[in-house]
OpenMM code with the backbone's topology and positions (N, CA, C; nanometers):
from openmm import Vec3, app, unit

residues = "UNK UNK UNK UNK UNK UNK UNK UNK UNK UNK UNK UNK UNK UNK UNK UNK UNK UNK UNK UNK UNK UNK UNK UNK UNK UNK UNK UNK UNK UNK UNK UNK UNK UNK UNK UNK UNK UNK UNK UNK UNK UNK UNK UNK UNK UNK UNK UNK UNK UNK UNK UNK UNK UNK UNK UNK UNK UNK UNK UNK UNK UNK UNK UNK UNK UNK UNK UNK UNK UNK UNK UNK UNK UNK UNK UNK UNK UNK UNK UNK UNK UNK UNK UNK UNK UNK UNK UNK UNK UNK UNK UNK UNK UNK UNK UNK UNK UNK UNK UNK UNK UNK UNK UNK UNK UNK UNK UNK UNK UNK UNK UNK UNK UNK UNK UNK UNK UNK UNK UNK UNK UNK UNK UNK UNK UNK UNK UNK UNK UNK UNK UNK UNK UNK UNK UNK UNK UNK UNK UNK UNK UNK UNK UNK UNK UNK UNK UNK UNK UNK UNK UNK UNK UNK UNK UNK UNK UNK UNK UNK UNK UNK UNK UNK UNK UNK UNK UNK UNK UNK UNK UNK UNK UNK UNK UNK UNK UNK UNK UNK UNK UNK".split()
positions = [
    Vec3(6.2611, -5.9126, 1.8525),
    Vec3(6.2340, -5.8970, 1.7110),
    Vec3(6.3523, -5.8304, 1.6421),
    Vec3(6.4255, -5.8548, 1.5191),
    Vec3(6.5013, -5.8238, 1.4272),
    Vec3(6.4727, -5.7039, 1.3732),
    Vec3(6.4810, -5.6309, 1.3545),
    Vec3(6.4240, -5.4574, 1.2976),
    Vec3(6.5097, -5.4374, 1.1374),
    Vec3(6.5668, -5.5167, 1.1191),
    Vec3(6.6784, -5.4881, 1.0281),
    Vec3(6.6200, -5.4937, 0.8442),
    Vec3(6.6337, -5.4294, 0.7905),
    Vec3(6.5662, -5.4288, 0.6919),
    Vec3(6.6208, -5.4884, 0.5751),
    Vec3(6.5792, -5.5438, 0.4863),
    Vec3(6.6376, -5.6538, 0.4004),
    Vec3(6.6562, -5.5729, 0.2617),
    Vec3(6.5745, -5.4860, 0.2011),
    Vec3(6.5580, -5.4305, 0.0876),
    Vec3(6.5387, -5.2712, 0.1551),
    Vec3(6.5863, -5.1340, 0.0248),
    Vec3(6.5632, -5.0147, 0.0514),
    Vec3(6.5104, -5.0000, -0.0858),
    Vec3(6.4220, -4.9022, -0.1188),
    Vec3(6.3891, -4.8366, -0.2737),
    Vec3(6.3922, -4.6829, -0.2350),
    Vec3(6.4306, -4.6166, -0.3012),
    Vec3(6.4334, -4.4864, -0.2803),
    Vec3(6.4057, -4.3737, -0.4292),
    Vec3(6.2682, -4.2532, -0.3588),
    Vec3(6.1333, -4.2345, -0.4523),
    Vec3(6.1860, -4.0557, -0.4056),
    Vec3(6.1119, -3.9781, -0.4789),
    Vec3(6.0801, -3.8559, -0.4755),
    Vec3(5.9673, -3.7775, -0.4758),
    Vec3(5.9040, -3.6688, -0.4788),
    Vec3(5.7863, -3.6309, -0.5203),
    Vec3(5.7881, -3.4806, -0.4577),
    Vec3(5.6855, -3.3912, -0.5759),
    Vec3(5.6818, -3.2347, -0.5074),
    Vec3(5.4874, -3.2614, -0.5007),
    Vec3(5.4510, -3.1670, -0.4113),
    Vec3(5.3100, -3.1353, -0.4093),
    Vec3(5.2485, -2.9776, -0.4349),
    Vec3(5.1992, -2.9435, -0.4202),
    Vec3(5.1211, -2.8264, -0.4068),
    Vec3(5.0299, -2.7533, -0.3974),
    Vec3(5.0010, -2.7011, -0.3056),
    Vec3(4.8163, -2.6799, -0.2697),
    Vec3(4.8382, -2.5926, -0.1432),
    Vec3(4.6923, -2.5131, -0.1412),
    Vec3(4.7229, -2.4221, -0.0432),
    Vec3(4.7535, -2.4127, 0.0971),
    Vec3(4.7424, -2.5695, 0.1655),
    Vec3(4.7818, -2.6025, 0.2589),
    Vec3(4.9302, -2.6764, 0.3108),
    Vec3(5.0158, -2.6105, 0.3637),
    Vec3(5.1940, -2.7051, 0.4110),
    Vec3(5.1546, -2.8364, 0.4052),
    Vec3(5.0402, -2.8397, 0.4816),
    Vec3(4.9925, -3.0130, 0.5234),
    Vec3(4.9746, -3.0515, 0.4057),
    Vec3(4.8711, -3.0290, 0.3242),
    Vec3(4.8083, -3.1070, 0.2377),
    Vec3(4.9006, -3.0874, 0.1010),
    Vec3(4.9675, -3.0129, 0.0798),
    Vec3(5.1136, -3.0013, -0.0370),
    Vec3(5.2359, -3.1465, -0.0136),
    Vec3(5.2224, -3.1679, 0.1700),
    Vec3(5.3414, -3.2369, 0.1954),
    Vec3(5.2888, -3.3755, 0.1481),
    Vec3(5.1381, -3.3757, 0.1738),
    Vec3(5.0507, -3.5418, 0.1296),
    Vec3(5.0907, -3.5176, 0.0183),
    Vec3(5.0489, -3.4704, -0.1152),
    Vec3(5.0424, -3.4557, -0.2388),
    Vec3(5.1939, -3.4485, -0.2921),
    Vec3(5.3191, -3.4563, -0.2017),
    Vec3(5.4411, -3.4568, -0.2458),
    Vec3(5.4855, -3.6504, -0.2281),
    Vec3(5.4162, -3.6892, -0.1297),
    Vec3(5.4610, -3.7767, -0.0752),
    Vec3(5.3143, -3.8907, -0.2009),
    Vec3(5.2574, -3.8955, -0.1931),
    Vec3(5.1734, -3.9242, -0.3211),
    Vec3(5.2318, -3.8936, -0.4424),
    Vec3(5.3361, -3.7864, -0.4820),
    Vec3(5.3649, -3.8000, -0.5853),
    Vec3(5.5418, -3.9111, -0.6069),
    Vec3(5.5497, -3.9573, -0.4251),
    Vec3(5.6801, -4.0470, -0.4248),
    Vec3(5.6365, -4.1783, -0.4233),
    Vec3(5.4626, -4.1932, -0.4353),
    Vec3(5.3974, -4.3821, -0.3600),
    Vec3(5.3848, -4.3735, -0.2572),
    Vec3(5.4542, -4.2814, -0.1435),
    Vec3(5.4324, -4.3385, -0.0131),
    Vec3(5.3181, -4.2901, 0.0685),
    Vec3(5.2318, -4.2335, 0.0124),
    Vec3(5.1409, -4.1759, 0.1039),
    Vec3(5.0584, -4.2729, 0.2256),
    Vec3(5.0652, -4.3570, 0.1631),
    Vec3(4.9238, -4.4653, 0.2051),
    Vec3(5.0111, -4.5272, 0.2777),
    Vec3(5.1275, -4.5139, 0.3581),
    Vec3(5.2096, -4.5888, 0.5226),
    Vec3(5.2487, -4.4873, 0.6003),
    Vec3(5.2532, -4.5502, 0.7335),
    Vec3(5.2648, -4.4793, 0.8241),
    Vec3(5.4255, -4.4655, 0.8535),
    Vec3(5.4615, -4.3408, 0.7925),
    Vec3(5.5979, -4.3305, 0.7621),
    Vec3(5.6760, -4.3035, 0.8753),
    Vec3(5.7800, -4.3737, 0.9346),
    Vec3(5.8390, -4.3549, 1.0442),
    Vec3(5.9775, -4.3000, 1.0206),
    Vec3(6.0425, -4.1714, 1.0566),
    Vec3(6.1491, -4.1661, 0.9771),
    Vec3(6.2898, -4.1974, 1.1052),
    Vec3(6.3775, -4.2288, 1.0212),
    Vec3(6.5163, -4.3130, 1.1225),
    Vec3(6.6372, -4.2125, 1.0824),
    Vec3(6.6787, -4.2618, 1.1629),
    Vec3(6.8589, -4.1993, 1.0895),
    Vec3(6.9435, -4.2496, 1.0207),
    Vec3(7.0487, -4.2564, 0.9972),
    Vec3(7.1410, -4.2544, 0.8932),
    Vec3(7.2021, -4.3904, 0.8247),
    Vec3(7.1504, -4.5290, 0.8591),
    Vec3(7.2260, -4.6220, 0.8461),
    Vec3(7.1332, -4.7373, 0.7482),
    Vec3(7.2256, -4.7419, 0.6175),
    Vec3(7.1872, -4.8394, 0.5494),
    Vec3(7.2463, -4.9385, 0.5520),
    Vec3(7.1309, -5.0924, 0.5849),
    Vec3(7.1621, -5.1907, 0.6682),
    Vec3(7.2635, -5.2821, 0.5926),
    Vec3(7.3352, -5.3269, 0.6488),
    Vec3(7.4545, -5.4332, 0.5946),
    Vec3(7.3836, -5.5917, 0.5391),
    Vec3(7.4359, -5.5990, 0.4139),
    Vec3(7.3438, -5.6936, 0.3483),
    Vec3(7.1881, -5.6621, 0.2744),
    Vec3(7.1953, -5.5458, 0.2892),
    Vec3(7.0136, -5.4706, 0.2399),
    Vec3(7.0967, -5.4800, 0.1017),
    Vec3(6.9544, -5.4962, 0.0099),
    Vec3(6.9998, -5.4779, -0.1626),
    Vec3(6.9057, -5.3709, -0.1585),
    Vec3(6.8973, -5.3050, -0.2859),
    Vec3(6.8598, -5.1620, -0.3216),
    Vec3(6.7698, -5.2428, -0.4697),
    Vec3(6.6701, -5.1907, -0.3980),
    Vec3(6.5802, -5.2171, -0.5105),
    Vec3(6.4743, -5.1321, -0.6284),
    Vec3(6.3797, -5.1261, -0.7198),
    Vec3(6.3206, -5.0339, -0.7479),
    Vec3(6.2341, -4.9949, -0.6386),
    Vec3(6.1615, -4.8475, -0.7210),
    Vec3(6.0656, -4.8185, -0.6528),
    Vec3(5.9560, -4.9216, -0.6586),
    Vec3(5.9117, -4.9745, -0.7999),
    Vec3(5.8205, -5.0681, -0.8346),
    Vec3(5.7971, -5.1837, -0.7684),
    Vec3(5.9579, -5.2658, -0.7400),
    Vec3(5.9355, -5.3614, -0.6423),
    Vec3(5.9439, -5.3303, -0.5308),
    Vec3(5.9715, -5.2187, -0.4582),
    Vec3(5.9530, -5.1946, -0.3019),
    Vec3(5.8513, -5.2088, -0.2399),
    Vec3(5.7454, -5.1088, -0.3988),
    Vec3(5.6361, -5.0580, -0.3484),
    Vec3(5.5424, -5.2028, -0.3290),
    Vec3(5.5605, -5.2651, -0.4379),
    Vec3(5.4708, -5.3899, -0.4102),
    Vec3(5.5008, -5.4988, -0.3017),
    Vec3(5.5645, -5.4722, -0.2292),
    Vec3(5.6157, -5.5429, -0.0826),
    Vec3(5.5664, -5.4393, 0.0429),
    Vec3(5.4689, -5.3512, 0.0242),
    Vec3(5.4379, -5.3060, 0.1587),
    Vec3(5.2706, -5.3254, 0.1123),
    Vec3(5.2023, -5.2446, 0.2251),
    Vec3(5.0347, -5.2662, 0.2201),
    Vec3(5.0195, -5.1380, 0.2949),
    Vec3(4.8645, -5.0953, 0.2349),
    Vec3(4.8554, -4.9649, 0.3116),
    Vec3(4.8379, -4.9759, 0.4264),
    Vec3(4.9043, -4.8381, 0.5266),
    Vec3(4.8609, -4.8776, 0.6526),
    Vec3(4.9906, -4.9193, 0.7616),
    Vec3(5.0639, -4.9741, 0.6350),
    Vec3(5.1755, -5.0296, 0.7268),
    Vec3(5.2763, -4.9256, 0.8175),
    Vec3(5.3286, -4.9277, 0.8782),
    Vec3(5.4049, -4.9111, 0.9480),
    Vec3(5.5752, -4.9279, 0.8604),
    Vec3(5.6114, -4.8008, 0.8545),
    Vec3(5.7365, -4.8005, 0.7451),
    Vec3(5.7918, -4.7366, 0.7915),
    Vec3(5.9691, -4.7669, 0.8135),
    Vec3(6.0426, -4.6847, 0.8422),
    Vec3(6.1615, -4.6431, 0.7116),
    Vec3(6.1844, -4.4744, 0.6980),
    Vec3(6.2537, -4.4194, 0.6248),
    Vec3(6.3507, -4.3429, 0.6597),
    Vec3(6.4370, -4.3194, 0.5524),
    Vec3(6.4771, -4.1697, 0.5993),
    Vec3(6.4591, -4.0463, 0.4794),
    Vec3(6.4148, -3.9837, 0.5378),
    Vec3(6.3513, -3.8786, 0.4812),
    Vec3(6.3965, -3.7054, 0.5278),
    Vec3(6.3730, -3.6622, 0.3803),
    Vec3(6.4163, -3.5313, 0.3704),
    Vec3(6.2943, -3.4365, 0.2665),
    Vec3(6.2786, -3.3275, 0.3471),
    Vec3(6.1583, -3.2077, 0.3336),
    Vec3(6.1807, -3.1023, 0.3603),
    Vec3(6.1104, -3.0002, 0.1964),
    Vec3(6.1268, -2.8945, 0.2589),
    Vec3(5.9897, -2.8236, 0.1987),
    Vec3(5.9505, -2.7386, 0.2185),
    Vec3(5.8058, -2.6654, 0.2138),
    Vec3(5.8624, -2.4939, 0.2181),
    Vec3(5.7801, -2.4257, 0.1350),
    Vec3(5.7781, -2.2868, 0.0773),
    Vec3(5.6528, -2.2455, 0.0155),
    Vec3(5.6012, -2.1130, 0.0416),
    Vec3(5.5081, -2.0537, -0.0263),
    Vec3(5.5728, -1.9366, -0.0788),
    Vec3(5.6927, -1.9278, -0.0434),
    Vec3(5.7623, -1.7864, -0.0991),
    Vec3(5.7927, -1.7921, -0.2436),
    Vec3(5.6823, -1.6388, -0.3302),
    Vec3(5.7178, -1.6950, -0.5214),
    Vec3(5.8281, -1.6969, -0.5400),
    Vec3(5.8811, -1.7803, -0.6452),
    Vec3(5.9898, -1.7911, -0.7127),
    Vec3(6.1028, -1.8844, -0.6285),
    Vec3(6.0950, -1.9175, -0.5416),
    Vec3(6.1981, -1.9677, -0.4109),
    Vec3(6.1665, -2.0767, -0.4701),
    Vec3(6.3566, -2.1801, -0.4630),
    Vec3(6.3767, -2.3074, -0.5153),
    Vec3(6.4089, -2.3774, -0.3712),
    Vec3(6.3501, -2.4774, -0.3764),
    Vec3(6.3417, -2.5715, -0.2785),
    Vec3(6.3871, -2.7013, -0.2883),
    Vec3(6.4805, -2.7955, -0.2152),
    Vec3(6.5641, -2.8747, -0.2751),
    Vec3(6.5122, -2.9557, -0.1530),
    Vec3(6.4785, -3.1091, -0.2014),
    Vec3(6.5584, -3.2107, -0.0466),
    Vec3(6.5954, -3.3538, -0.1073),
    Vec3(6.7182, -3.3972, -0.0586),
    Vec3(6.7435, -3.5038, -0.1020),
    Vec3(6.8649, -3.6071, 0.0083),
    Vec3(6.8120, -3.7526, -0.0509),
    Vec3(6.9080, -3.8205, 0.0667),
    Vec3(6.9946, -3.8571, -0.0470),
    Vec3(7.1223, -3.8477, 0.0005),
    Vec3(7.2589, -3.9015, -0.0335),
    Vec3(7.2808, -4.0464, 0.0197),
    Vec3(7.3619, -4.1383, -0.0427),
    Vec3(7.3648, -4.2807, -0.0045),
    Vec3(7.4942, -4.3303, -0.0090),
    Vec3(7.5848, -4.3639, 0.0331),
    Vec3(7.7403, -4.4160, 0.0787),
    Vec3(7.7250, -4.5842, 0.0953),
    Vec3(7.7860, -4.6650, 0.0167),
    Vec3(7.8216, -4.7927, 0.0599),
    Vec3(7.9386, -4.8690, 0.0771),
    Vec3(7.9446, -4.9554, 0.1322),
    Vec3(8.0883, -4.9522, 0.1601),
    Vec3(8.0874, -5.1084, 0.0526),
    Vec3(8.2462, -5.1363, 0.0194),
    Vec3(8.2906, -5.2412, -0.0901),
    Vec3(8.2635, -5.3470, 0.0095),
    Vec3(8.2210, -5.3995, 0.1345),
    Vec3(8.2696, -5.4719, 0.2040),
    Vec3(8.1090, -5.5135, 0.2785),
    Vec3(8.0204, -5.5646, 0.2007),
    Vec3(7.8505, -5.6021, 0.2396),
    Vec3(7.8245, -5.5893, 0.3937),
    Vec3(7.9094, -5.6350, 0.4310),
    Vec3(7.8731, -5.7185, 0.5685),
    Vec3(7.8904, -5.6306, 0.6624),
    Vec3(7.9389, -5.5090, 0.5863),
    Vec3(7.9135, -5.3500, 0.6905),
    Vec3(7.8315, -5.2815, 0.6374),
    Vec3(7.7688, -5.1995, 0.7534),
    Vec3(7.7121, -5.0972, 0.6607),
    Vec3(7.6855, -4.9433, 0.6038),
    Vec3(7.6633, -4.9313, 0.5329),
    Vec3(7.6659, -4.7477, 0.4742),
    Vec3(7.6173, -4.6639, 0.5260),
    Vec3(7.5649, -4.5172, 0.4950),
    Vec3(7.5203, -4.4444, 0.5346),
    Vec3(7.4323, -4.3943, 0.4092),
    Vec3(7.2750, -4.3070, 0.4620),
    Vec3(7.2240, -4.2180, 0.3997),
    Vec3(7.2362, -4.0841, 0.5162),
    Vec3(7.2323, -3.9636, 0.4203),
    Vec3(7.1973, -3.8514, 0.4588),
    Vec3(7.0893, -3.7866, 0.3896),
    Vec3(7.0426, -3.6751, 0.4756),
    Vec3(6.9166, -3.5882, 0.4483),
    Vec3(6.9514, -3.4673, 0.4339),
    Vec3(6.9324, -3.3905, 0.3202),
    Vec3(6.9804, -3.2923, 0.2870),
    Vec3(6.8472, -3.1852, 0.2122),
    Vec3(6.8255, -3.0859, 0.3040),
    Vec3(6.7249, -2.9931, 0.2188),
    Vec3(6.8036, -2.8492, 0.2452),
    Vec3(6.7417, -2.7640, 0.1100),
    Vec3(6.8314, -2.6296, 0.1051),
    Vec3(6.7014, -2.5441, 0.0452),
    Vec3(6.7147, -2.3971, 0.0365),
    Vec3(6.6644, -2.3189, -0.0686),
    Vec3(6.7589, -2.2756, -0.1450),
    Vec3(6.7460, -2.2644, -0.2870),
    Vec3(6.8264, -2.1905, -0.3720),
    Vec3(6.9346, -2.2754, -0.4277),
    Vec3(6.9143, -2.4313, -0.4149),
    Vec3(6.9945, -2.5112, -0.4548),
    Vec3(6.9294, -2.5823, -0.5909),
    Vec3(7.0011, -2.6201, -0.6540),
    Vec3(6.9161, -2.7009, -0.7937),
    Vec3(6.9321, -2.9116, -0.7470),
    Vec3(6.8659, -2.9563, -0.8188),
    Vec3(6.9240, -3.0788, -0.8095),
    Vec3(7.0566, -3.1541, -0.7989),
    Vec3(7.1161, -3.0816, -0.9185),
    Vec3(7.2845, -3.1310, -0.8997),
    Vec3(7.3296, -3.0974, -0.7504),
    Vec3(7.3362, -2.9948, -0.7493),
    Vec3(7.3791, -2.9434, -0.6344),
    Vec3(7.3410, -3.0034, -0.4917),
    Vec3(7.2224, -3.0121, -0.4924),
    Vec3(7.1630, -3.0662, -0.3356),
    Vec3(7.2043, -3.2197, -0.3124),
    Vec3(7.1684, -3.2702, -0.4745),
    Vec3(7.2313, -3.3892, -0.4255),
    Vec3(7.3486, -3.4472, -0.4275),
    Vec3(7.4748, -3.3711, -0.4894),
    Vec3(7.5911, -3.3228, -0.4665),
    Vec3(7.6293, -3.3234, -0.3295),
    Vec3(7.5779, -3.2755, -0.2562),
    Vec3(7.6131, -3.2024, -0.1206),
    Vec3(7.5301, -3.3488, -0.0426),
    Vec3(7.4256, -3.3976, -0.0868),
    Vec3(7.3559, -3.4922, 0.0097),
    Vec3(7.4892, -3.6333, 0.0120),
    Vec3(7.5663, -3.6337, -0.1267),
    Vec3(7.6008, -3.7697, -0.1640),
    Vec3(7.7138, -3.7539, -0.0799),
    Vec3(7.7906, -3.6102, -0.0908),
    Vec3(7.9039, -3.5554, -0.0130),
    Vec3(7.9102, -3.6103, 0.1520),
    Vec3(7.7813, -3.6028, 0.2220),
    Vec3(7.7784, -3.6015, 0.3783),
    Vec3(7.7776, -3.7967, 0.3925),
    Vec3(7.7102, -3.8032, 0.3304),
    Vec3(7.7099, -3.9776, 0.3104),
    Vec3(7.8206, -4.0650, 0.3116),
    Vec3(7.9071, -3.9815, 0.1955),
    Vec3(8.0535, -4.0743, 0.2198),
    Vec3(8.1368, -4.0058, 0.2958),
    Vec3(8.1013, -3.8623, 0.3012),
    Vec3(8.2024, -3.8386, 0.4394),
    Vec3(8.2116, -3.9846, 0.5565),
    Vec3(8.0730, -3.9301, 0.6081),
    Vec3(8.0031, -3.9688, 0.7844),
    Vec3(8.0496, -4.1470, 0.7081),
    Vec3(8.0814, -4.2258, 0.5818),
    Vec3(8.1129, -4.3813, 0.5484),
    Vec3(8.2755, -4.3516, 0.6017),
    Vec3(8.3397, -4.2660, 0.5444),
    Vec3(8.4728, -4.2437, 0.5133),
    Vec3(8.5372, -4.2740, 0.6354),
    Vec3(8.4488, -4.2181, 0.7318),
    Vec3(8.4804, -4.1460, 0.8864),
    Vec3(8.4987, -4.2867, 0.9323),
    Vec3(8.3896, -4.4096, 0.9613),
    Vec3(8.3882, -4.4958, 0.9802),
    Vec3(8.4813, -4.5907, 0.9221),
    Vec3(8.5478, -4.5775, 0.8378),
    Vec3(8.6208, -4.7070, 0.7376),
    Vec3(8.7856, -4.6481, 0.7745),
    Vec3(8.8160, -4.5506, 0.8213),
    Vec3(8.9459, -4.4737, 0.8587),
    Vec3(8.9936, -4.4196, 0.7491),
    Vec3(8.8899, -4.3291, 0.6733),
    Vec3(9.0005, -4.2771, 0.5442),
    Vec3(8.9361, -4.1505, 0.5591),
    Vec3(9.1089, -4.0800, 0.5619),
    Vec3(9.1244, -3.9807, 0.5820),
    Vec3(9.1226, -3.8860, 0.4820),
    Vec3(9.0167, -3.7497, 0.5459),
    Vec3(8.9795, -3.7006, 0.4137),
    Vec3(9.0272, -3.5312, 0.4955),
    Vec3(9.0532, -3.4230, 0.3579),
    Vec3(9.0708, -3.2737, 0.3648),
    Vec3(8.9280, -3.1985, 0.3634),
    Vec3(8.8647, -3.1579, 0.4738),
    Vec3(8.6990, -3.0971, 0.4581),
    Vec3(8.7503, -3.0044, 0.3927),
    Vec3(8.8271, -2.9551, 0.3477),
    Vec3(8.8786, -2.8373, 0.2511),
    Vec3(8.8323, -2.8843, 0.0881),
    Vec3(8.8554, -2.9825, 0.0468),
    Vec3(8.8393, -3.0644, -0.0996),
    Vec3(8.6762, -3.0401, -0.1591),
    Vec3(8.7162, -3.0449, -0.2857),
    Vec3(8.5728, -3.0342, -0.3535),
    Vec3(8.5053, -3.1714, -0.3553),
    Vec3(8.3726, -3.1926, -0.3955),
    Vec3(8.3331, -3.3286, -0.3849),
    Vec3(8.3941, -3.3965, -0.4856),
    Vec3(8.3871, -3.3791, -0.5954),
    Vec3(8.4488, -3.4283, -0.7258),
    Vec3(8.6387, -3.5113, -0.6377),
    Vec3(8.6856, -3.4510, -0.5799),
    Vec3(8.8444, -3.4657, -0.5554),
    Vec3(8.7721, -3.5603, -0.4206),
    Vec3(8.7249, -3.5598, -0.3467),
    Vec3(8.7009, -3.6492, -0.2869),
    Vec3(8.6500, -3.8208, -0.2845),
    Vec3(8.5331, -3.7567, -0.4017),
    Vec3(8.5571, -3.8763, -0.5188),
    Vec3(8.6489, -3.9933, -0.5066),
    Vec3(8.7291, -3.9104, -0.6000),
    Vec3(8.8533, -4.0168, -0.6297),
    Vec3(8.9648, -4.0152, -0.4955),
    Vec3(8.9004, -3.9644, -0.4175),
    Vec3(8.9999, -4.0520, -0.2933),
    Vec3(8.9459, -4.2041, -0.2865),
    Vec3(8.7822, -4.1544, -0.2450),
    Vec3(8.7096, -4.3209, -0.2419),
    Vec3(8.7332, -4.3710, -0.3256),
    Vec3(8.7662, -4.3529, -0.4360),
    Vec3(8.7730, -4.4825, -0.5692),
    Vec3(8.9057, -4.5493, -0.5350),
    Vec3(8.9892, -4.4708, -0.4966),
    Vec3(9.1098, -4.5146, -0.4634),
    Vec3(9.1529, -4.5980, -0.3335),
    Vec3(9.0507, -4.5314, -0.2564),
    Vec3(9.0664, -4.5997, -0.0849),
    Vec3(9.0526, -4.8078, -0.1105),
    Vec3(8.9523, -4.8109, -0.2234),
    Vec3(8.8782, -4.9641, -0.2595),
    Vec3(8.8319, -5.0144, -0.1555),
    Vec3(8.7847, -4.9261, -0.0484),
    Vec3(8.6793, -4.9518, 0.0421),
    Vec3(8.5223, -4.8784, 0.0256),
    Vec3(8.4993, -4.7465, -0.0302),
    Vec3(8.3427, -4.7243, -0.1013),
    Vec3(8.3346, -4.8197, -0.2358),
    Vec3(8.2319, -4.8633, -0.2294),
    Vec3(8.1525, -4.8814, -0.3587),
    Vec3(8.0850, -4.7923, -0.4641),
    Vec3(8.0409, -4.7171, -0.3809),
    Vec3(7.9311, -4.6639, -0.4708),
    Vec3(7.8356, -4.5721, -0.3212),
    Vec3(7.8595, -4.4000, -0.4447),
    Vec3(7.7872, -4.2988, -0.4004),
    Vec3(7.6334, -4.2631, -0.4926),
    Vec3(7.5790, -4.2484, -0.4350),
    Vec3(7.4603, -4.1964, -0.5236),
    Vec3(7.3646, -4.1190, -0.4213),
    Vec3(7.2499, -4.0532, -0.5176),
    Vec3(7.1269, -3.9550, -0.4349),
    Vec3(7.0385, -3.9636, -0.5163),
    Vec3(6.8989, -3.9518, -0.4111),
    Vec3(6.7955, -3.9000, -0.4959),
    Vec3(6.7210, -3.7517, -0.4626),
    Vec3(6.7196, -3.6897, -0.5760),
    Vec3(6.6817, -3.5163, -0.5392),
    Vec3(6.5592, -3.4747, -0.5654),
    Vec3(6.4740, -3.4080, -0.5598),
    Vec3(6.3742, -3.3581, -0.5836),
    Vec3(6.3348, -3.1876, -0.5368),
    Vec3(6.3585, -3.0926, -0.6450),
    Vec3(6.3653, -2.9792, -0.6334),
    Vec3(6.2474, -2.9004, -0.7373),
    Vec3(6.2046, -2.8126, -0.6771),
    Vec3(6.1065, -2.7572, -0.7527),
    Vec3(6.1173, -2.6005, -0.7480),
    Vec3(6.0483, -2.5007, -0.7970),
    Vec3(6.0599, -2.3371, -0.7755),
    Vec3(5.9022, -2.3435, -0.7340),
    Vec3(5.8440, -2.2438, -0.5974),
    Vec3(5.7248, -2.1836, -0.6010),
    Vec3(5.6785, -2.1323, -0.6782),
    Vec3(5.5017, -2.1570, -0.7084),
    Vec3(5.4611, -2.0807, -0.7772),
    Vec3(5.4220, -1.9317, -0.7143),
    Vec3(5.4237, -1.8517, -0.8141),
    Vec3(5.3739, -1.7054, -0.7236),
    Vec3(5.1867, -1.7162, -0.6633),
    Vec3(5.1302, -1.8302, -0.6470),
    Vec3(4.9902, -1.7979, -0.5920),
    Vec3(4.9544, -1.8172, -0.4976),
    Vec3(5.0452, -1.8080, -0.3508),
    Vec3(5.0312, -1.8691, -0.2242),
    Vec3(5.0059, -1.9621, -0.2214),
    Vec3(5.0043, -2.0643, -0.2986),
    Vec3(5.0024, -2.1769, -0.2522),
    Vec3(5.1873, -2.2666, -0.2313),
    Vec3(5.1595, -2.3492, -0.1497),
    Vec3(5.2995, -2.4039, -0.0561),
    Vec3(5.3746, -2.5284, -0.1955),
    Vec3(5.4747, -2.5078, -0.1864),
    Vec3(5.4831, -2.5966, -0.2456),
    Vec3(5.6212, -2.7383, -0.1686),
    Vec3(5.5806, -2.8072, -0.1761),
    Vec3(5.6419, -2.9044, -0.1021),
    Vec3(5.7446, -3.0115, -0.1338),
    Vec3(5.8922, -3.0423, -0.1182),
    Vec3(5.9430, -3.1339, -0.2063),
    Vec3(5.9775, -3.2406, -0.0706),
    Vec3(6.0162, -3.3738, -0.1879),
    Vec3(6.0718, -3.4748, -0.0492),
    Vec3(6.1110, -3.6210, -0.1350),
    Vec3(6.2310, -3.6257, -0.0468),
    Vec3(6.2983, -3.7191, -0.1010),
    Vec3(6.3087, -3.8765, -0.0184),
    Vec3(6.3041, -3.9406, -0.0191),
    Vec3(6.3063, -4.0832, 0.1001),
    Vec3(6.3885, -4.2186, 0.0607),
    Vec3(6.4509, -4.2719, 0.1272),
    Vec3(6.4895, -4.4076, 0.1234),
    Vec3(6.4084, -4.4756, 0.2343),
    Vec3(6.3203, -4.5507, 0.1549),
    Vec3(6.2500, -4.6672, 0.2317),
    Vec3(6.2848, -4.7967, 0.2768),
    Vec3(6.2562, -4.8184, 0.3758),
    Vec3(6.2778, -4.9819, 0.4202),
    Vec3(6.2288, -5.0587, 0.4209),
    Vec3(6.2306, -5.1778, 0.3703),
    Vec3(6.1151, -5.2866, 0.3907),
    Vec3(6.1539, -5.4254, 0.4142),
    Vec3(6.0916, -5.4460, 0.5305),
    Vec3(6.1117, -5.5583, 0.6163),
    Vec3(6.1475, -5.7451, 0.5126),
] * unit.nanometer
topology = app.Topology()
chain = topology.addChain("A")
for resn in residues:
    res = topology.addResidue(resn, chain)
    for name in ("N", "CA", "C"):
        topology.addAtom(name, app.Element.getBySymbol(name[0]), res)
């Protein structure tokens, strides 16, 4: 069997309730995906996959199914604590290879930032693969425009989802995913 996935959509969502468990459902309900049996993978977005909405992803699976993602979570009941998770996405100019996502969760990070840092590891771990040589010293911004220049990335992007605890013990849960669908 072929495992290779043809389409990705990639969703967000925070939850919250007094249970880790039942905050992480109610985060993942607030991304669509609650209702599959989420399998999560590592880092490789498939060569030839198009990127689609959430809207049309979602209407190409059924509950129940069997879905593989990659996914990023993080959970806190501590008040006031900011909670960040997000996957970063790397593609390369050249289809017929393929990119990378990363998973990136932090406390005390905002959106820009997390997914800054998620989009950062993405085209690194692409960069690494395509032979372009990069300074881990450089800011992301200056790294940037190496890839624009290399004319081997296409295109960086992330999706983030960050929230602050509330002070009432209850957990609050964020999570970010790139989905696959067969």
């Amino acid at each position: 069997m072929n495992f290779v996935p043809k389409k990705v959509f990639f969703t967000k969502g925070v939850g919250i309730h007094k249970e880790e468990l039942h905050s992480f459902e109610l985060a993942l309900r607030d991304a669509g995906i609650e209702k599959y049996n989420l399998v999560t993978v590592s880092s490789i977005f498939p060569p030839n996959s198009k990127k689609v909405s959430k809207v049309q992803g979602l209407k190409m699976l059924s509950p129940g199914q069997i879905v593989f993602c990659v996914m990023s979570k993080l959970s806190s009941n501590e008040q006031r604590r900011l909670v960040a998770a997000s996957v970063g996405c790397a593609l390369p100019v050249d289809k017929d290879l393929y990119g990378y996502l990363s998973e990136h969760h932090a406390y005390g990070q905002t959106d820009s930032i997390a997914g800054d840092y998620a989009e950062d590891l993405a085209a690194a771990m692409l960069a690494s693969t395509l032979g372009i040589e990069l300074d881990e010293n450089l800011g992301w911004d200056e790294k940037k425009e190496i890839y624009k220049i290399s004319d081997k990335i296409v295109k960086t992007t992330n999706i983030t989802q960050s929230a602050i605890v509330k002070g009432d013990g209850r957990f609050t849960t964020v999570v970010a995913a790139a989905v696959f669908v067969m």
